[in-house]
N, C-alpha and C positions, 0 to 999 in steps of 0.2 A: 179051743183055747190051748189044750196043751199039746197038739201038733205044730201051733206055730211056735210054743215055748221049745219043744223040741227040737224043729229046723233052728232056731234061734240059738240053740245052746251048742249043737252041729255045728252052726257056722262060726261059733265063738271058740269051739276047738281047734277047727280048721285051720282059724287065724290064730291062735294062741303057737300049733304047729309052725307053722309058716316063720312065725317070729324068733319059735326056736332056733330054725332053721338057718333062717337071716341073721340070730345074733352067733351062733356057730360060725358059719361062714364070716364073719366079722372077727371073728379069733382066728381064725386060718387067716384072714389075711392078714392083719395083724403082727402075727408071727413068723408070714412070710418078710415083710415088712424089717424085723427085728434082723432076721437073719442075712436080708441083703444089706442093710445097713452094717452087721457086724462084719460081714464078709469084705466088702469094701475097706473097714477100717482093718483088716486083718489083712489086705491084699496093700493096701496104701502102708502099713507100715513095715509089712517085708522088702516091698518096694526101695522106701526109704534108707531101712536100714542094711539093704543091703549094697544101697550106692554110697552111704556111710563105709559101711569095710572097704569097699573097692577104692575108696582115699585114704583112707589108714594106712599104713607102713605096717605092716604086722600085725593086722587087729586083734590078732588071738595073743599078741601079748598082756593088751589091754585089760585094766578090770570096766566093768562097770562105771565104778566111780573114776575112773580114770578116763575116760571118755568122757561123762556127764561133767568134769572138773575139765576138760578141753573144750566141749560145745559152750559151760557156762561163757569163759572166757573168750572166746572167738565171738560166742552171737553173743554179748554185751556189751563190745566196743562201740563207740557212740557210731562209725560211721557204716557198720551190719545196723544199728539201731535204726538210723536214718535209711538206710536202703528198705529195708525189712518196711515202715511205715510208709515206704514210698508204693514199693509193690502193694502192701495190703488197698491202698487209699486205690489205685488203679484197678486192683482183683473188684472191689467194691463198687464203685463206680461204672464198669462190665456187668456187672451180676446185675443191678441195675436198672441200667440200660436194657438186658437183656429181658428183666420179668418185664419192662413198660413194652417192648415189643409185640411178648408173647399175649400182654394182657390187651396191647390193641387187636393183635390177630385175631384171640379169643372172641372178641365183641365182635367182630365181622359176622 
């Protein structure tokens, strides 16, 4: 009886390890996860903001609030409003489209 309580408690280590293991590697990915997400939003907004300066007239005369007081204005006139909700309804409607494809492929 206590050779099998013995392999029994072996094999409960074994997996208790294993689990470790797997929930380790569940944090590494994770945090890979984290980091490409941030990386993209850090690559996406140099991106942007640097196609911002290159239309500015002198953007280092700008402050801050003197940009965010031109983008309010410029992207709240009703007809950026309407454009803006135009592209979004089209970005959305793509995206879409595109998970119902992937999700037919999948099931193949």
């Amino acid at each position: 009886m206590s050779s099998q309580m013995d392999k029994l408690k072996a094999a409960q280590e074994k997996t208790l390890q294993k689990l470790h293991k797997a929930q380790e590697e569940e944090k590494q990915i994770r945090k890979r996860m984290a980091e490409l997400t941030r990386n993209e939003r850090t690559h996406r907004l140099c991106t942007r903001g640097g196609y911002l300066e290159k239309l500015l007239i002198e953007p280092e005369l700008f402050t801050d609030e003197d940009v965010f007081a031109f983008l309010d204005y410029a992207l709240n006139t009703s007809y950026v409003q309407t454009r803006l909700n135009s592209m979004l309804e089209s970005k959305r409607k793509a995206a879409a489209k595109a998970e119902e494809t992937e999700a037919g492929e999948s099931a193949i």
